[in-house]
KOLNU-190101 format. One line per field, with one value per residue (C-alpha): x, y, z; chain; residue in one letter. Coordinates in steps of 0.1 Angstrom, whole numbers, plus 5000, padded with zeros to 4 digits. Example, Ala and Ser with C-alpha at 12.3 -4.5 7.8 and 13.67 -1.06 7.14 Angstrom:
<pts>
u <- 5123;5137 .
v <- 4955;4989 .
w <- 5078;5071 .
chain <- A;A .
resn <- A;S .
</pts>
This chain:
<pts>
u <- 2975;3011;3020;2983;2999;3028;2996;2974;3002;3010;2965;2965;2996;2981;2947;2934;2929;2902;2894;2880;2895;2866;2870;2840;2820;2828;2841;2877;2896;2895;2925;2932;2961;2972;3001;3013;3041;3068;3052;3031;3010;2992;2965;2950;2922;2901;2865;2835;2842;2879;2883;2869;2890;2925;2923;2945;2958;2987;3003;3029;3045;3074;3093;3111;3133;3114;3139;3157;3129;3160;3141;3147;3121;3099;3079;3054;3028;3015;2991;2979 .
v <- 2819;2826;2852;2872;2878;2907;2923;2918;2931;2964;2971;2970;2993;3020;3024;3014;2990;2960;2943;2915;2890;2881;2855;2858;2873;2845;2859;2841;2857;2887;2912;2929;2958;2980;3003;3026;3047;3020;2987;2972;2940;2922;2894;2872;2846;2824;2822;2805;2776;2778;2777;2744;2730;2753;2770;2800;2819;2842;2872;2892;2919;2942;2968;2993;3025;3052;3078;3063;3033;3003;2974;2961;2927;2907;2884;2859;2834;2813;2785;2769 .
w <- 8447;8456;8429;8437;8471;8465;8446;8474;8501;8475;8474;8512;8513;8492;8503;8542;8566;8562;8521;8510;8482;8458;8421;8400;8428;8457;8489;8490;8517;8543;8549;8574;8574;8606;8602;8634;8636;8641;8624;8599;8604;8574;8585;8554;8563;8543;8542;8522;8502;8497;8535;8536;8507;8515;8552;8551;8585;8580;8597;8588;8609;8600;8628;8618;8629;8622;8620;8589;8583;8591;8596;8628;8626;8605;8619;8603;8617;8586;8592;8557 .
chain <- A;A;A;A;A;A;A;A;A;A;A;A;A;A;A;A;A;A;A;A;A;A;A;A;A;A;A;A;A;A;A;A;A;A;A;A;A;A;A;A;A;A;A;A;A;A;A;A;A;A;A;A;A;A;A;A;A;A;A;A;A;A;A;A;A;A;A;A;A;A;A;A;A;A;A;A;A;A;A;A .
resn <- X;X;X;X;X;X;X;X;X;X;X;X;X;X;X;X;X;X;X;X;X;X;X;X;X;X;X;X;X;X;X;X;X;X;X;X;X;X;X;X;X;X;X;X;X;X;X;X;X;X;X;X;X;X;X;X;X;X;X;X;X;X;X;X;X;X;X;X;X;X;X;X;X;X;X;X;X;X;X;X .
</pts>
């Protein structure tokens, strides 16, 4: 689970703004990605069966300067 997680974040990066984690076909976990001008957030939550056996409720959010893209905070709300 952990080292699926850099690939999930570098997908969401690339193409939009809501996905949906699926193994063999079963819904695992929703995604949610918002970028505006100054900040990124990344949202991951469980559903179906593996939220009954291993709830999952994380946020990430990144600031940064965007005249030369400094970060200036990273903030992260995880809930497993």
């Amino acid at each position: 689970m952990i080292r699926g997680i850099p690939f999930l974040l570098f997908i969401t990066i690339i193409c939009g703004q809501n996905y949906s984690a699926n193994v063999y076909g079963l819904p695992m976990a929703k995604i949610q990605y918002k970028s505006i001008s100054d900040s990124i957030t990344l949202k991951v939550e469980t559903i179906g069966l593996i939220d009954a056996i291993w709830p999952i409720k994380n946020a990430y959010t990144t600031n940064f300067d965007t005249t030369h893209f400094g970060l200036i905070a990273f903030k992260k709300k995880i809930k497993q």
